[in-house]
N, C-alpha and C positions, 0 to 999 in steps of 0.2 A: 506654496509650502505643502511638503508634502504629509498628510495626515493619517499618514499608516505610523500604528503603533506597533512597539515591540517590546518586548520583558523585559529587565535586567539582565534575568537567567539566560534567555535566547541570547541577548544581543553579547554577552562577555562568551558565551559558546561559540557563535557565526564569528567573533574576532580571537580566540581563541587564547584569550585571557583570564585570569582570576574576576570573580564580579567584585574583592575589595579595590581590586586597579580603576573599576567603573566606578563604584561609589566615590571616588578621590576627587571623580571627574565632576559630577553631579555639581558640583558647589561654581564651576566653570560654563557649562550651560543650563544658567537656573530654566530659564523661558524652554528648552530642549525637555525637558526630564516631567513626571507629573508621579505624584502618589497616589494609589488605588485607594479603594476599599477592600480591607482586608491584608494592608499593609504588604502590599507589592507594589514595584517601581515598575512606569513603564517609560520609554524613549521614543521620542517622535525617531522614524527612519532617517529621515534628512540631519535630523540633528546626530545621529548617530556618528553619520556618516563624517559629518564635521569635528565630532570627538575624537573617531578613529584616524584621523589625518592631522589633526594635533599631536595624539600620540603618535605617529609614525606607523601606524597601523593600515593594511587595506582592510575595507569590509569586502567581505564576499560575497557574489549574488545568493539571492534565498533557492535552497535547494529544490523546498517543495513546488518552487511555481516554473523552473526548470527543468523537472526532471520526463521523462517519459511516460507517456502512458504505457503501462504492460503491453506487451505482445501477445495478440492471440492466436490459436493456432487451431487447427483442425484436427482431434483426434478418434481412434477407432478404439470402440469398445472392445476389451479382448475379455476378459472375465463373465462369467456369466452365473446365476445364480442358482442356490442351492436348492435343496428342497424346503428348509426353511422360510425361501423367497429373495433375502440376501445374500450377495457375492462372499462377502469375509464375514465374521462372527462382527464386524462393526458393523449397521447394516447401513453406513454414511459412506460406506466407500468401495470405489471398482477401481479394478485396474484400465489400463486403457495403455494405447500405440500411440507415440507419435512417429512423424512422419518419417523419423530418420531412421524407425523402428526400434526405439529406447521404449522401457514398461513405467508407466509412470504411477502413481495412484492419483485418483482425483474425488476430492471429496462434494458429494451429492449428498440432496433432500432425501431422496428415496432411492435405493440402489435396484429395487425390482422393476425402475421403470426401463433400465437399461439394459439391454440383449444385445448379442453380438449380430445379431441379425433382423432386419425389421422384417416385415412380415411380408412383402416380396420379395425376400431374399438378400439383398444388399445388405453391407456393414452398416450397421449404425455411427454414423459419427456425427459431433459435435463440434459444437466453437469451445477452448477454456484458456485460460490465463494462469502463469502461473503464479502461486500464493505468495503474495510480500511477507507473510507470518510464518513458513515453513516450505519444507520441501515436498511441497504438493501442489496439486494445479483444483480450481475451481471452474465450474461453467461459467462461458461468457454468454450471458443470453437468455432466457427459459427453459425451464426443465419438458421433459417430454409430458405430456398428461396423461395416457395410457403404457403400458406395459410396448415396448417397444413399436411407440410409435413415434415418431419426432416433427 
């Protein structure tokens, strides 16, 4: 039997039902369903799954253990900083190229560690991924430790 738990709330989301349709069901698989602490209901997944095919419902696989890991990419510092020490008046963010040469901004610990150029000369570039929370890219990886050195 399988012993992964799931919420009420997740599981009438993943079958894309009201949860009073779930609660109806509860009283059908006693030994499936369990009461928390702090008055939430949880569903064994197996047992779910046997609710949802009672109703005529499929479950669908869980998104979070399918989905991909972000892509990372390799990108080149283009901004470089002021005399204040930071690139924009945020001093958490540079801009930077990617490869296809789109400007992207990406938010950093410290924006004076990055320079468009390391100190023989090369572009500085990095590994980042872009942000599940917005439209930004963060580093993949560790920050530089000195002022453009990576």
């Amino acid at each position: 039997m399988d012993a992964e738990w799931i919420s009420e709330a997740d599981a009438a989301k993943r079958l894309g039902v009201e949860r009073k349709r779930l609660r109806a069901a509860r009283a059908a698989a006693p030994d499936q369903v369990q009461h928390q602490e702090g008055g939430a209901w949880v569903w064994l997944a197996s047992g779910l799954a046997a609710v949802a095919e009672k109703m005529g419902l499929t479950l669908p696989p869980a998104s979070e253990k399918n989905a991909p890991p972000p892509a990372e990419e390799t990108l080149t510092v283009v901004s470089s900083p002021g005399p204040q020490g930071s690139h924009f008046p945020n001093p958490l963010v540079i801009q930077a190229r990617r490869a296809s040469g789109e400007r992207v901004y990406v938010r950093v610990r410290e924006s004076r560690k990055y320079l468009p150029r390391l100190r023989d000369g090369r572009p500085m570039t990095f590994a980042a991924r872009r942000s599940e929370a917005g439209n930004w890219w963060v580093p993949a990886g560790r920050e530089p430790r000195w002022p453009g050195m990576w």
